[in-house]
Steps between C-alpha positions, in 0.01 A plus 500: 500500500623161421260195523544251769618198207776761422568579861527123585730427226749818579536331921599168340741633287595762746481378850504098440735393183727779535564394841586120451176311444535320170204237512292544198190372634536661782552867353167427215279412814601803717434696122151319505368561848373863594689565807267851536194242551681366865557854667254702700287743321611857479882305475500407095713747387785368729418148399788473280747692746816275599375502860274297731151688566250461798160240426394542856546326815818616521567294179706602224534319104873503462710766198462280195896378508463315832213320334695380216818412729252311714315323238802451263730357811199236584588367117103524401433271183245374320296204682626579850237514769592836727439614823506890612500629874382811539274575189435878591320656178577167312745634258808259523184206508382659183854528330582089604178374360580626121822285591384239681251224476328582836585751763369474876483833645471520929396877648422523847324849495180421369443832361781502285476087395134590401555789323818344306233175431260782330807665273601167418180363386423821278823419307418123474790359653301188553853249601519680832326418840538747763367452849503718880765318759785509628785432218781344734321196555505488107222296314525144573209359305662655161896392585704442394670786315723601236550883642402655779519888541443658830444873470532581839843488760513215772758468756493158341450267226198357603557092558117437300588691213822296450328218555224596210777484250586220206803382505722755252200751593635877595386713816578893463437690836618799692629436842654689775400727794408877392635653229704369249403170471676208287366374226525151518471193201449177625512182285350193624786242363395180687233378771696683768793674317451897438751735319453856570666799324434918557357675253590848671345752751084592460296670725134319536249533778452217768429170409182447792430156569533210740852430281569882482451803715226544773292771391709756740868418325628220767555128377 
């Protein structure tokens, strides 16, 4: 059986750079970080699978691709300060902070934000900060932003997130009602000037929050 370094290397090349991600520094970190270490026990073996498993809560951790798109679309570099919506296991978190110079991480199921707090501690990812609320109202105190990924679908770009940008910072988000959503790129370009582009058709669960769903899938 092949060892999880060689199974890691084999999606990257496989799933991720064959498919259109070229970023170097993106491709090394999702080499580095053990994606098996963010899934639900009794689920390793899959870990590497191009397709999203369950963490609980009726959570999933996205296929590794949609990951890179995500991460790779928000234009992560070194020295940005990032913010992630919907931390689930706290893989994509984990992947940004070997890019970035701090990542903020938002999860409002506290069993899965403390759990993901616990993985990433254990691998000493010590540049991310990771806290239980709800991720539309974004994190003020931290803003603002050079990317923002939301890894959840609103019906909406919520108005706080936008707000939490820099100016030349990048949003990526799914939005849309059901199933396909859009993925959407935003790019702050002035103080009240937005340019917006789709990325393509994803499929994410709700984005629950007082900018997103209600817990029971109305506005």
């Amino acid at each position: 059986m092949l060892d999880a370094a060689t199974l890691r290397h084999r999606m990257v090349e496989n799933q991720v750079a064959r498919r259109g991600v070229r970023g170097e520094r993106l491709l090394a970190a999702m080499r580095e970080i053990p994606r098996e270490a963010f899934v639900d026990p009794g689920f390793e073996e899959f870990a590497y699978d191009d397709a999203p498993l369950p963490i609980g809560e009726a959570q999933t951790i996205s296929q590794p691709y949609i990951v890179a798109l995500m991460i790779e679309a928000a234009e992560v570099g070194a020295g940005d300060r990032v913010l992630e919506v919907g931390a689930g296991s706290g893989y994509a978190a984990a992947v940004m902070a070997r890019m970035a110079d701090r990542v903020c991480a938002i999860e409002r199921h506290a069993t899965l934000g403390e759990a993901a707090k616990e993985r990433l501690q254990r691998l000493r990812l010590l540049n991310i900060e990771l806290r239980i609320g709800d991720g539309t109202r974004g994190w003020p105190e931290a803003a603002p932003f050079d990317a923002i990924v939301v890894s959840a679908g609103g019906p909406s770009v919520p108005y706080a997130l936008k707000q939490q940008l820099k100016i030349g910072g990048r949003l990526i988000m799914p939005v849309g009602r059901g199933q396909p959503q859009r993925l959407l790129k935003i790019t702050r370009e002035s103080a009240t000037a937005y340019r917006e582009e789709d990325l393509g058709a994803v499929a994410f669960v709700p984005l629950v929050g007082e900018e997103g769903w209600s817990e029971d899938g109305d506005i």
